[in-house]
N, CA and C atoms of all chains as a GROMACS GRO file, in nm:
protein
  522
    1UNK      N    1   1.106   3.567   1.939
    1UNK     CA    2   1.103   3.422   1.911
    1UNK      C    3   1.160   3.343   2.028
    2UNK      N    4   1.283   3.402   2.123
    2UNK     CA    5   1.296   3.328   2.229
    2UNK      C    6   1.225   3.310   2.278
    3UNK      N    7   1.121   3.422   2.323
    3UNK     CA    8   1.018   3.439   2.414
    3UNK      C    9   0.954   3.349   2.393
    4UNK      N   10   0.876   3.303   2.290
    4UNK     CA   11   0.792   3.223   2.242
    4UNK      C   12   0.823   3.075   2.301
    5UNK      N   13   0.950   3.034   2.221
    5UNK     CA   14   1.038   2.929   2.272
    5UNK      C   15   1.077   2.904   2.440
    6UNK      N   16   1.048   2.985   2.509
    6UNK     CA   17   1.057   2.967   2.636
    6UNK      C   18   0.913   2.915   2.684
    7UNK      N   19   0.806   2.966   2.623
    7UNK     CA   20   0.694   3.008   2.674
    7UNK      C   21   0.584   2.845   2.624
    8UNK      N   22   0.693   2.756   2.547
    8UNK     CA   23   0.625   2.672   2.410
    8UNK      C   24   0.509   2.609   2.503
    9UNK      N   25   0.544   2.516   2.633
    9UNK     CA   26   0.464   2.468   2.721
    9UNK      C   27   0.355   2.540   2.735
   10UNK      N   28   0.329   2.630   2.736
   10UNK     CA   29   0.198   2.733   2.828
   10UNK      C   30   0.102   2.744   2.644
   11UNK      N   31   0.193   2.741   2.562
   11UNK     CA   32   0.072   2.702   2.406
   11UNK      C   33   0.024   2.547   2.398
   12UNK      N   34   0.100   2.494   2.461
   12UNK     CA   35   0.114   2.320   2.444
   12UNK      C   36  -0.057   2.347   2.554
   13UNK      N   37  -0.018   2.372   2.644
   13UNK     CA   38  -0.142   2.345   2.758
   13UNK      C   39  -0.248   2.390   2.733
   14UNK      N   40  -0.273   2.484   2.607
   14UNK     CA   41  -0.345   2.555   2.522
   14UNK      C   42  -0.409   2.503   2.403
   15UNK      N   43  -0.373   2.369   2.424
   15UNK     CA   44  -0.427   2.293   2.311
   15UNK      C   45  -0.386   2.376   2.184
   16UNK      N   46  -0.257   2.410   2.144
   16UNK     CA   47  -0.238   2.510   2.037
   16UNK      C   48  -0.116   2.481   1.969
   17UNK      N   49  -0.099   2.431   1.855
   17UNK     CA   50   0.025   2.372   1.746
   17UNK      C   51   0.107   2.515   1.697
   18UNK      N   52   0.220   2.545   1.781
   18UNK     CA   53   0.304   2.655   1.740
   18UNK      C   54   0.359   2.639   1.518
   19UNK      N   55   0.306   2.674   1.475
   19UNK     CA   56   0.364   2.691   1.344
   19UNK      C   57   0.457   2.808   1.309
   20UNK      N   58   0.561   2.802   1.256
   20UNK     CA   59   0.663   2.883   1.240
   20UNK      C   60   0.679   2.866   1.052
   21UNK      N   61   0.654   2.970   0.979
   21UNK     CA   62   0.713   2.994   0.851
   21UNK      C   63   0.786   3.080   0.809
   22UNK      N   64   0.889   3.039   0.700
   22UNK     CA   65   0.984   3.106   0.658
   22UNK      C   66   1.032   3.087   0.496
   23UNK      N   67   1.062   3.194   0.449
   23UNK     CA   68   1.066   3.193   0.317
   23UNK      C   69   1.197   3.158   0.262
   24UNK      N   70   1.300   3.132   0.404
   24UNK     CA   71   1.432   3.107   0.375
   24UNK      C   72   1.506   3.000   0.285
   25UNK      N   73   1.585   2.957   0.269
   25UNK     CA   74   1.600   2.832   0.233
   25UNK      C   75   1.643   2.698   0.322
   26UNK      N   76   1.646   2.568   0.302
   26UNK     CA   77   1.636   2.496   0.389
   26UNK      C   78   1.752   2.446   0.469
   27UNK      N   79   1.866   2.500   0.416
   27UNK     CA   80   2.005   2.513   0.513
   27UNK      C   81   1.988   2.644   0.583
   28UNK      N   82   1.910   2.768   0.581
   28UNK     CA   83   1.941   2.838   0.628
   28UNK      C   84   1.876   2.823   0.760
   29UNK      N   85   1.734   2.806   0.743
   29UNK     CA   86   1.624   2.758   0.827
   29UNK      C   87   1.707   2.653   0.945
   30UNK      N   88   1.781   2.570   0.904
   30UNK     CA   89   1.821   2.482   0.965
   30UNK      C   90   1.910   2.557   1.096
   31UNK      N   91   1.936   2.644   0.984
   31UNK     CA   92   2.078   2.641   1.114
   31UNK      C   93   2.014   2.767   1.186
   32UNK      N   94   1.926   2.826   1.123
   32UNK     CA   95   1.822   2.948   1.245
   32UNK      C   96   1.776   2.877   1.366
   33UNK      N   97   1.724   2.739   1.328
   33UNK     CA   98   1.660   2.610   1.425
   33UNK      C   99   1.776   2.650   1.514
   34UNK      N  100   1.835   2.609   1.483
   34UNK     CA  101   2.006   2.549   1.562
   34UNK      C  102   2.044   2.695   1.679
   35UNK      N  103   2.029   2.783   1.595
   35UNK     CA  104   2.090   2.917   1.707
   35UNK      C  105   1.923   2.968   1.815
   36UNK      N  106   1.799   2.930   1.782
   36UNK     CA  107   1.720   3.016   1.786
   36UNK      C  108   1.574   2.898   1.910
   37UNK      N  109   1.549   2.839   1.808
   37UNK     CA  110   1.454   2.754   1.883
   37UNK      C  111   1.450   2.651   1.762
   38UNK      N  112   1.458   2.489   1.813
   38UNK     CA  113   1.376   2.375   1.734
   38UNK      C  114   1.249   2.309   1.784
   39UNK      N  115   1.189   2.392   1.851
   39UNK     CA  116   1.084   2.297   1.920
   39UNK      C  117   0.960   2.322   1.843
   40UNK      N  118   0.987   2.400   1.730
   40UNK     CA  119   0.851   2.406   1.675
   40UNK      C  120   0.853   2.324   1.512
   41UNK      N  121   0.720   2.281   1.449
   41UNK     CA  122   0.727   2.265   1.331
   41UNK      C  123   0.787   2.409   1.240
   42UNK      N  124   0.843   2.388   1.175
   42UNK     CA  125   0.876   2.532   1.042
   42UNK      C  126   0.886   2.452   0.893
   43UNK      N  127   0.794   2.561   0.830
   43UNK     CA  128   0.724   2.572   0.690
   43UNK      C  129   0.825   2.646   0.607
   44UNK      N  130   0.801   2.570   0.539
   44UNK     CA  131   0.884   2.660   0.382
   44UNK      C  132   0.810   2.714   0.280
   45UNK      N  133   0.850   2.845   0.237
   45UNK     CA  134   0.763   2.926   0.200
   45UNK      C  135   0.857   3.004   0.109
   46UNK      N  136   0.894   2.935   0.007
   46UNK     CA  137   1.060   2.984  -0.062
   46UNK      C  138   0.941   3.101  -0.168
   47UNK      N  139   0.852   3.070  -0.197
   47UNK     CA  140   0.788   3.172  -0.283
   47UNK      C  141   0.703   3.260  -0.222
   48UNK      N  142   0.649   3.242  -0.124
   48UNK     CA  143   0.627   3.358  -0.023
   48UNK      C  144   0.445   3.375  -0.094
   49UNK      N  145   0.401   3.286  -0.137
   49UNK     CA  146   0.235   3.207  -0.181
   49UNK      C  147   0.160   3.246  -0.039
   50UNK      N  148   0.217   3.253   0.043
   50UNK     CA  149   0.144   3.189   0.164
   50UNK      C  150   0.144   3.322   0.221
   51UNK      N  151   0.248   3.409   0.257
   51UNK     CA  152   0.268   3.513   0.293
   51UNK      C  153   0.182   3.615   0.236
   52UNK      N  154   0.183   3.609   0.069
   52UNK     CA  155   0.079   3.728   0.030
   52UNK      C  156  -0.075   3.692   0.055
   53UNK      N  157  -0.104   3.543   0.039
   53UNK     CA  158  -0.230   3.524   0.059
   53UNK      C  159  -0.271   3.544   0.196
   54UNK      N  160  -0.217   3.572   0.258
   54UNK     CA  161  -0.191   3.651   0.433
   54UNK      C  162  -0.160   3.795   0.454
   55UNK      N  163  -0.180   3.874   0.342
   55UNK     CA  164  -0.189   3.972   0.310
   55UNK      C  165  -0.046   4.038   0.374
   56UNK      N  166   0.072   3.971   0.396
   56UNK     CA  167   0.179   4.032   0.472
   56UNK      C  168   0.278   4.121   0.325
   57UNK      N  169   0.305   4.239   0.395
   57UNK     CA  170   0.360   4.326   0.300
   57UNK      C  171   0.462   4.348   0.258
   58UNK      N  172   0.552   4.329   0.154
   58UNK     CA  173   0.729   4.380   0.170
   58UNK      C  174   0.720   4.555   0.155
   59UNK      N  175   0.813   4.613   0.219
   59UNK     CA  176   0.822   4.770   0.215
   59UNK      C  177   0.938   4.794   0.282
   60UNK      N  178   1.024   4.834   0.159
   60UNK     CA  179   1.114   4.900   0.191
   60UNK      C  180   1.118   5.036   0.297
   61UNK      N  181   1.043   5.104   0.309
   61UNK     CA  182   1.075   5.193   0.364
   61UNK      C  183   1.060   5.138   0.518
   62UNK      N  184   0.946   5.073   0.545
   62UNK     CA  185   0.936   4.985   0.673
   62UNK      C  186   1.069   4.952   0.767
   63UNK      N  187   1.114   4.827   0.648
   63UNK     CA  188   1.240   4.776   0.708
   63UNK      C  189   1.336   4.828   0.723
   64UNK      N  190   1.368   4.968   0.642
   64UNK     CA  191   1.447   5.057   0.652
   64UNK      C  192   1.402   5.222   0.714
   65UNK      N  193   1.310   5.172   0.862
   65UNK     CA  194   1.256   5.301   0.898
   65UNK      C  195   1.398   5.348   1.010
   66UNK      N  196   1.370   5.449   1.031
   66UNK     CA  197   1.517   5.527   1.145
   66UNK      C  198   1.532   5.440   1.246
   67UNK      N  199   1.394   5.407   1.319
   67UNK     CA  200   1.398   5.351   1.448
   67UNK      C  201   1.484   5.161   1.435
   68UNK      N  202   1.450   5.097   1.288
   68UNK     CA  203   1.452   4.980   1.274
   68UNK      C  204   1.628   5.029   1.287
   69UNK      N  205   1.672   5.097   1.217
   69UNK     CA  206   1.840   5.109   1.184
   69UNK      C  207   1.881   5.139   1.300
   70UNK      N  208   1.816   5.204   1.378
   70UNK     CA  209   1.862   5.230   1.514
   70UNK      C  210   1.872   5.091   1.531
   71UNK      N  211   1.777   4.988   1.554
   71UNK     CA  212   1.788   4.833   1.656
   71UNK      C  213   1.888   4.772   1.563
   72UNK      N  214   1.924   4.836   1.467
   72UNK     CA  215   2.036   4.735   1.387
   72UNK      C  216   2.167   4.781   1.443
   73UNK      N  217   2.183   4.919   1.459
   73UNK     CA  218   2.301   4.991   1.540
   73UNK      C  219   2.322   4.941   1.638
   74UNK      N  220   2.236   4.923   1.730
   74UNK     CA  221   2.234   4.884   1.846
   74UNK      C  222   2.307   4.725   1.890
   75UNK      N  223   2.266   4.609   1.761
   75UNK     CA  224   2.282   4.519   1.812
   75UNK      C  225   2.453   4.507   1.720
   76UNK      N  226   2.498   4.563   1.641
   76UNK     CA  227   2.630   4.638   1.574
   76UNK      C  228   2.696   4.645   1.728
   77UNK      N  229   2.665   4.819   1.764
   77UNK     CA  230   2.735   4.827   1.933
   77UNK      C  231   2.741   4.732   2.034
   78UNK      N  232   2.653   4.636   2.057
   78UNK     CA  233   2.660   4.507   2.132
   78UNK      C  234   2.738   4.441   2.138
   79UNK      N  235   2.759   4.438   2.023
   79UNK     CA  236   2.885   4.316   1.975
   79UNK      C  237   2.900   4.208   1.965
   80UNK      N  238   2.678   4.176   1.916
   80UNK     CA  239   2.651   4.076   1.875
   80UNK      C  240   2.661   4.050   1.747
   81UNK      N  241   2.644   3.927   1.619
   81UNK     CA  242   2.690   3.926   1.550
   81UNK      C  243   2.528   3.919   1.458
   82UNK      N  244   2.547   4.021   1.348
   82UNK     CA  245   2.434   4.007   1.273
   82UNK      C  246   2.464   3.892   1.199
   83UNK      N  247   2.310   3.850   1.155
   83UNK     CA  248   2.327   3.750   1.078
   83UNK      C  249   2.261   3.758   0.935
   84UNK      N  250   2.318   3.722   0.830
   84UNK     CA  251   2.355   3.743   0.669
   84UNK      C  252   2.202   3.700   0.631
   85UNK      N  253   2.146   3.770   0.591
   85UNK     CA  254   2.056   3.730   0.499
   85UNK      C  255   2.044   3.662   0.408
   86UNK      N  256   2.111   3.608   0.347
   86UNK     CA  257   2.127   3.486   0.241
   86UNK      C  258   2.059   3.508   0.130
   87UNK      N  259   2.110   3.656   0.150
   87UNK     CA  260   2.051   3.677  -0.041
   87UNK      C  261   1.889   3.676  -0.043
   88UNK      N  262   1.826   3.667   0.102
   88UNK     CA  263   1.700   3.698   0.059
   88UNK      C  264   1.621   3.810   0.118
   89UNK      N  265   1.530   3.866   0.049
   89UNK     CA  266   1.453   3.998   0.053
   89UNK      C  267   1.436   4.059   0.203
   90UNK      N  268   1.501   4.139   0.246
   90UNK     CA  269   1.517   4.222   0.388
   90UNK      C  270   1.379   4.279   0.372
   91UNK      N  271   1.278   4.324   0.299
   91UNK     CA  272   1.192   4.385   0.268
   91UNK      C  273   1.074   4.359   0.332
   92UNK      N  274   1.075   4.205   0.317
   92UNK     CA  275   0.915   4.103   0.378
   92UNK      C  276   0.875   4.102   0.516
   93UNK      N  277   0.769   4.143   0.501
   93UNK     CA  278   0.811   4.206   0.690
   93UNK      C  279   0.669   4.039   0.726
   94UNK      N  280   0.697   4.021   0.856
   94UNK     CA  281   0.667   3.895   0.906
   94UNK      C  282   0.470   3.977   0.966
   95UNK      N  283   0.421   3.818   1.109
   95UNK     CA  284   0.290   3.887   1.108
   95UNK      C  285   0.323   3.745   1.222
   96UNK      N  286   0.214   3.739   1.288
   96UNK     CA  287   0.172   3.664   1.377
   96UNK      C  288  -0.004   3.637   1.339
   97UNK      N  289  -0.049   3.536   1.374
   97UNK     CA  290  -0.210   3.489   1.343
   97UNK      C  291  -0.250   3.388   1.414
   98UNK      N  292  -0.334   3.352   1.520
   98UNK     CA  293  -0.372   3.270   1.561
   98UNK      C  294  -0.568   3.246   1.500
   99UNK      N  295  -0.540   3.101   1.452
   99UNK     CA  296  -0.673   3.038   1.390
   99UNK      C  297  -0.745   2.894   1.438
  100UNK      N  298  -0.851   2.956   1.505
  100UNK     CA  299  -0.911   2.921   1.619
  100UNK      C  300  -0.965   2.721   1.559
  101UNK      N  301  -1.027   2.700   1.672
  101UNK     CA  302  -1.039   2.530   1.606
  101UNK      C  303  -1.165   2.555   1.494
  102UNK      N  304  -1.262   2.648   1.471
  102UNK     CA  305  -1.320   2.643   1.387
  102UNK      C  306  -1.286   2.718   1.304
  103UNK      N  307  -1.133   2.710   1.282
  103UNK     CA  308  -1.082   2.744   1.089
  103UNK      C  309  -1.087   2.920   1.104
  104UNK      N  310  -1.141   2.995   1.220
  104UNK     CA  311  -1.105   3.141   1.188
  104UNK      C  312  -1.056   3.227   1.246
  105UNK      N  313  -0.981   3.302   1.228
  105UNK     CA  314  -0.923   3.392   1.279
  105UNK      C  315  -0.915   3.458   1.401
  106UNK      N  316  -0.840   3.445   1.514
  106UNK     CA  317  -0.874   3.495   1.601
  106UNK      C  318  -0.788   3.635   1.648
  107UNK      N  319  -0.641   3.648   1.591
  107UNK     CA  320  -0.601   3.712   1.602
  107UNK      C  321  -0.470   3.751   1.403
  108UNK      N  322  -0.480   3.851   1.435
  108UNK     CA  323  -0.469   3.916   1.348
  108UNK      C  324  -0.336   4.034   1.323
  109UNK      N  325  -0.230   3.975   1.341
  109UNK     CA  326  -0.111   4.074   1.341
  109UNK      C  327   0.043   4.128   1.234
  110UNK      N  328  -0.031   4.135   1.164
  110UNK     CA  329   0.064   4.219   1.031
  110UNK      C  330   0.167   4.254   1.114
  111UNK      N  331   0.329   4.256   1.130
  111UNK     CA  332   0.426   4.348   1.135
  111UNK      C  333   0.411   4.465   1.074
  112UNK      N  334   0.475   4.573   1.145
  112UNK     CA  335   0.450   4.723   1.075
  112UNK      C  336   0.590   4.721   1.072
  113UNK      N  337   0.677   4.711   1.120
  113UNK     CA  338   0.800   4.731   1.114
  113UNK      C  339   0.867   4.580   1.140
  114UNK      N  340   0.988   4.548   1.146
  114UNK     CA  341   1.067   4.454   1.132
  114UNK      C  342   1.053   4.394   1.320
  115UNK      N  343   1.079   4.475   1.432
  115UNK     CA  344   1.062   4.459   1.504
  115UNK      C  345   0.935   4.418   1.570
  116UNK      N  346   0.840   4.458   1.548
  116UNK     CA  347   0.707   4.477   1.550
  116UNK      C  348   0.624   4.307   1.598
  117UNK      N  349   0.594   4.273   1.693
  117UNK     CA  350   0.507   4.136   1.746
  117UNK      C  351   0.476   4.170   1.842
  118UNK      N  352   0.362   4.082   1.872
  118UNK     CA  353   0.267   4.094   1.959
  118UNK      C  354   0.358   4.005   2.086
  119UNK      N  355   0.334   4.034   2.224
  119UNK     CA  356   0.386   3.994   2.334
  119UNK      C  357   0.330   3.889   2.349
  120UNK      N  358   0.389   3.797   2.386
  120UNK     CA  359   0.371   3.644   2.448
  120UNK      C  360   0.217   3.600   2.554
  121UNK      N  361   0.245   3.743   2.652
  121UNK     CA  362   0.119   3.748   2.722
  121UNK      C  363   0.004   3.780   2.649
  122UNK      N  364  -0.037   3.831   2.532
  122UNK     CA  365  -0.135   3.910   2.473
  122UNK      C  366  -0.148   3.750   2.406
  123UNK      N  367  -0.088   3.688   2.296
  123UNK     CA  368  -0.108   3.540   2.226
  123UNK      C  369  -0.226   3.456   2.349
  124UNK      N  370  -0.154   3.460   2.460
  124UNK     CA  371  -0.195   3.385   2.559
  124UNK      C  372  -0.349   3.449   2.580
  125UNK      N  373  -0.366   3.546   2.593
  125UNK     CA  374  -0.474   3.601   2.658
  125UNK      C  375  -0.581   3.557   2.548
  126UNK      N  376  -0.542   3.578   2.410
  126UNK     CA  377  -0.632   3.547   2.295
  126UNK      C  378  -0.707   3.401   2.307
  127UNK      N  379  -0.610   3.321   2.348
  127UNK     CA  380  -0.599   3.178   2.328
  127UNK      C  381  -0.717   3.155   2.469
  128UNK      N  382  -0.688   3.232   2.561
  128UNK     CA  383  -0.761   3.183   2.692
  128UNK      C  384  -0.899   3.245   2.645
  129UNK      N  385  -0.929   3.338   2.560
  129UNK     CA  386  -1.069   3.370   2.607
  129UNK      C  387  -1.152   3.300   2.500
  130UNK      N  388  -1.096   3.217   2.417
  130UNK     CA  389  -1.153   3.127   2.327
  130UNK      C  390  -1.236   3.035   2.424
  131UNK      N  391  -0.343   4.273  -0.295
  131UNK     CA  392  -0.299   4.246  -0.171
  131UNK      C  393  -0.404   4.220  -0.057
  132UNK      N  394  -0.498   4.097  -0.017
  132UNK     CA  395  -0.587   4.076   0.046
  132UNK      C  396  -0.599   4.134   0.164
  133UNK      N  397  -0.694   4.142   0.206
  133UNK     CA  398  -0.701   4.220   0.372
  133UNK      C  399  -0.755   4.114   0.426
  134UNK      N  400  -0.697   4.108   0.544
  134UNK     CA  401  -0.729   3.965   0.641
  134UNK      C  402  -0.745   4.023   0.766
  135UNK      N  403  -0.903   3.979   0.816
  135UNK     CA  404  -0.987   4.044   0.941
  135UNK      C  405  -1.032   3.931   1.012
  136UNK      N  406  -0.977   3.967   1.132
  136UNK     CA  407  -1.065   3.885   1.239
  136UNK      C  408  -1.208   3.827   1.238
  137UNK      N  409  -1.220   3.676   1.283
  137UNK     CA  410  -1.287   3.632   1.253
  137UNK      C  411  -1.331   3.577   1.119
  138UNK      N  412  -1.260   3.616   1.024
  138UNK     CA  413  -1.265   3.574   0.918
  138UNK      C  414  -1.190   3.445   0.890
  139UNK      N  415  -1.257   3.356   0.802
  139UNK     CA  416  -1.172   3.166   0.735
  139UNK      C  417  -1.028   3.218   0.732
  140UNK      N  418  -0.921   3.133   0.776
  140UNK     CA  419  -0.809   3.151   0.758
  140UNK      C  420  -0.814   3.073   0.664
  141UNK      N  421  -0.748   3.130   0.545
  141UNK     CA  422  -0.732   3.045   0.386
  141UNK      C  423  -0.642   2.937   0.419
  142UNK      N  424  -0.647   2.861   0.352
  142UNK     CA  425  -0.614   2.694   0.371
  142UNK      C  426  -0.418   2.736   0.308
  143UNK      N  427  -0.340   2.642   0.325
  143UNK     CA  428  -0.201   2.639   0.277
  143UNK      C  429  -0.208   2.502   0.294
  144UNK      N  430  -0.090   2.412   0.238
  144UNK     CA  431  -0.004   2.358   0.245
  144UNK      C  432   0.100   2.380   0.196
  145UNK      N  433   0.205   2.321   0.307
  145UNK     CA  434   0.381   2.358   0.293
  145UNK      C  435   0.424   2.270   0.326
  146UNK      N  436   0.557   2.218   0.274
  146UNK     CA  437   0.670   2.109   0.368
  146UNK      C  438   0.756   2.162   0.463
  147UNK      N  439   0.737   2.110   0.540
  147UNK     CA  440   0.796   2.142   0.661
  147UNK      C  441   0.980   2.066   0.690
  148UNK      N  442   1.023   2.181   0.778
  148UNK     CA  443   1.177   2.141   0.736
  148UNK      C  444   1.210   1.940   0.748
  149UNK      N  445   1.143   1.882   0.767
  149UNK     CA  446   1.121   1.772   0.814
  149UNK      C  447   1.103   1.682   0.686
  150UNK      N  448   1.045   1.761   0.595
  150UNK     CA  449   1.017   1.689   0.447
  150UNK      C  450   0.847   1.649   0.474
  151UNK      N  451   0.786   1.674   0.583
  151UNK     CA  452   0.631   1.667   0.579
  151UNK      C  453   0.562   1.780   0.526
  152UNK      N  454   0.471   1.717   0.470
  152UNK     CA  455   0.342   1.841   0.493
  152UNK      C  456   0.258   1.800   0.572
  153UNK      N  457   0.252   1.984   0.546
  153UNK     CA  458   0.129   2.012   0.699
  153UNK      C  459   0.014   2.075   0.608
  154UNK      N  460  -0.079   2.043   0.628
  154UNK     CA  461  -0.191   2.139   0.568
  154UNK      C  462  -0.270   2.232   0.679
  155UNK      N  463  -0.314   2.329   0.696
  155UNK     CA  464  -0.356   2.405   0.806
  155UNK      C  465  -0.472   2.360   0.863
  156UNK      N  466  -0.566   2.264   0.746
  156UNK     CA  467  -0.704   2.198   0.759
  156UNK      C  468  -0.667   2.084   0.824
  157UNK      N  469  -0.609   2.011   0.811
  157UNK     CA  470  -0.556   1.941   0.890
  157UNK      C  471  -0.526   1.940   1.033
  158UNK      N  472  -0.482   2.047   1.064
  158UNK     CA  473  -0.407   2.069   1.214
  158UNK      C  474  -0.582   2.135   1.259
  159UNK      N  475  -0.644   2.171   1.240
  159UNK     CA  476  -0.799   2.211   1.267
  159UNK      C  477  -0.856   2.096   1.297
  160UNK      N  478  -0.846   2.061   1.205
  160UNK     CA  479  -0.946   1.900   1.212
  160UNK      C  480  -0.884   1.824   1.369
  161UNK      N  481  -0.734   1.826   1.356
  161UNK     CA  482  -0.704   1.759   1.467
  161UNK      C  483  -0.747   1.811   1.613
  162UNK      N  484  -0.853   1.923   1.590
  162UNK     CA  485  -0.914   2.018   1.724
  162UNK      C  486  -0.795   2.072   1.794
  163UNK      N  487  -0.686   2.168   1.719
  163UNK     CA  488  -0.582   2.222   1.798
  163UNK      C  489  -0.607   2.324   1.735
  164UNK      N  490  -0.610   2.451   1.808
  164UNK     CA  491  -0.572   2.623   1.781
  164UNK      C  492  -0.441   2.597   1.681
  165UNK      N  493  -0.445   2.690   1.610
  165UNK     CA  494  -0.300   2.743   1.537
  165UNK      C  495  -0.232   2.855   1.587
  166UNK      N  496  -0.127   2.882   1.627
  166UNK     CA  497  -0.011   3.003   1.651
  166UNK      C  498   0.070   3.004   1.483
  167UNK      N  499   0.055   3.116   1.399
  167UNK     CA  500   0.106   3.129   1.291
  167UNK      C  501   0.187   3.235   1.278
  168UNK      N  502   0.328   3.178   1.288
  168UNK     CA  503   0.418   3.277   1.314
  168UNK      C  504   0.542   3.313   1.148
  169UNK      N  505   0.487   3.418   1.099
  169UNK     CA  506   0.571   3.450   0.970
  169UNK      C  507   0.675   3.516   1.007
  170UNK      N  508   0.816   3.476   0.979
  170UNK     CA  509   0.939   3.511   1.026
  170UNK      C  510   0.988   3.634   0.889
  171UNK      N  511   1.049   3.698   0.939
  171UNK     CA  512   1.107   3.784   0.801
  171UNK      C  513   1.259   3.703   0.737
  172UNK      N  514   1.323   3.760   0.665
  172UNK     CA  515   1.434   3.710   0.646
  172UNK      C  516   1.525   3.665   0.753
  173UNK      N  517   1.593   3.558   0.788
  173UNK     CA  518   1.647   3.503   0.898
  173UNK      C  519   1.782   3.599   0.962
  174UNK      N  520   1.822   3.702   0.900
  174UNK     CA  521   1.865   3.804   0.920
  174UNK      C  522   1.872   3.878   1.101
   0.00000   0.00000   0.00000
């Protein structure tokens, strides 16, 4: 998401409206804005309507695969500070989608794991060969 | 649990946005701009 947030200009020049959704609640969202990036619009999605009709999956075993607990260890040993879920579902794993000016799909990216997005350069490349 | 394939209609939403707007996705189309649709997991 930094990445993204660094990168916002090069979607802007792309003729392309960054949308960001989240199923969080709206103090939490806020203050994610606050540590993370505000330069984009973000959607609320407290029932997660939008998410299944996007076919995105919750799975426990996903979010709790070895490698994911490893990147949780990892950022533990860092001695950065995790941040609290707020009581909502660790389970829902996220997706990326870009939908082209005629309403369809151009790209297509389910999370498989918690970590799991497509690179900044690859978004871009989609966007350019439109 | 729908399967969603390239090239295929991205199904329509509307949501309020932290702003207290809505956005409808038909909307932001109409306005001739690409969408970047980014689903976040728990803010975690």
């Amino acid at each position: 998401m930094a990445q993204l947030c660094q990168h916002q200009e090069k979607f802007k020049k792309r003729d392309t409206r960054v949308i960001v959704i989240s199923f969080g609640t709206l103090p939490a969202v806020q203050e994610w804005m606050r540590d993370n990036c505000d330069h984009f619009t973000i959607l609320l999605d407290r029932e997660r309507e939008i998410y299944k009709a996007y076919g995105l999956e919750t799975s426990f075993w996903r979010a709790y695969h070895p490698r994911t607990l490893w990147l949780y260890a990892k950022v533990l040993l860092s001695g950065k500070k995790m941040h609290d879920s707020h009581g909502d579902d660790t389970t829902q794993l996220g997706g990326d989608f870009i939908v082209g000016k005629d309403g369809k799909f151009k790209l297509v990216y389910p999370s498989h794991n918690p970590s799991d997005r497509p690179p900044v350069e690859d978004l871009l490349k989609v966007l350019d060969s439109e | 649990m729908p399967i969603i394939k390239k090239n295929q209609l991205a199904p329509n939403f509307i949501l309020q946005s932290t702003e207290g707007e809505e956005i409808s996705l038909q909307k932001l189309i109409k306005a001739d701009k690409n969408v970047l649709l980014i689903f976040l997991r728990h803010l975690g």
